[in-house]
N, C-alpha and C positions, 0 to 999 in steps of 0.2 A: 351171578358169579358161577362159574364151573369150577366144579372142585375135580381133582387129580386124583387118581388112586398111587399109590408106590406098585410099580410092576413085581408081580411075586409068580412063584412056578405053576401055580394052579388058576393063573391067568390065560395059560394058554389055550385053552377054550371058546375064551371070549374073546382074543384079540385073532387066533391064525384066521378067521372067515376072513377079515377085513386084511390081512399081509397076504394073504394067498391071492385076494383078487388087487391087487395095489400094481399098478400096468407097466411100473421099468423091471419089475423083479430084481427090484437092487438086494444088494446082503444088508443095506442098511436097516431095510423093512424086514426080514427074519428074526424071529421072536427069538433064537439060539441068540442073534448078534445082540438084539435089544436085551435082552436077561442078562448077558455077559455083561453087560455094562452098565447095569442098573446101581451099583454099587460106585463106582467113579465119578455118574454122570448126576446122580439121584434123580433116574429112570423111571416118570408116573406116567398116565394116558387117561385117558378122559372120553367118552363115549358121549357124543356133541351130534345131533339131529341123526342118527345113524351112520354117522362118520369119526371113526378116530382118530384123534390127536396124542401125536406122543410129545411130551416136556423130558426134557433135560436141562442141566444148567453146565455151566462150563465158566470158571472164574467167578461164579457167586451170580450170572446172569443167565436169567431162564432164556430159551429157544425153543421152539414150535415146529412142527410137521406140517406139511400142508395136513388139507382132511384126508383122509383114505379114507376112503369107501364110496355109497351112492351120495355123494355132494351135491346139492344144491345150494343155492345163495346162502341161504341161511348158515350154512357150514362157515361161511367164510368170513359172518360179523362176528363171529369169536374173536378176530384179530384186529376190530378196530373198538 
């Protein structure tokens, strides 16, 4: 089982490597956009083979990130 942290401000350390290299550079991967909305969404992430995952929920149902970072297979049975 992978457990989630709650995204907090001195997380930023540890997640910008993995949003900085994350390939559309969307505003949804900037740690500003995800901290903003950590409180709304209950904004955790989870550091899974060397690739992050961010969790949100939305209506009481979690949702998933792809992995960002260096993914291989293994990233991706997190989701099954």
């Amino acid at each position: 089982m992978i457990t989630f942290k709650p995204i907090e401000i001195e997380d930023k350390p540890i997640l910008a490597p993995y949003l900085w290299n994350e390939p559309t550079h969307s505003a949804d991967f900037s740690f500003n956009n995800i901290y903003s909305w950590k409180d709304s969404f209950n904004v955790s992430f989870a550091i899974v083979n060397d690739c992050l995952i961010i969790r949100t929920f939305l209506n009481g149902l979690p949702y998933y990130s792809a992995p960002i970072g260096n993914a291989d297979d293994s990233a991706f049975f997190f989701f099954f």
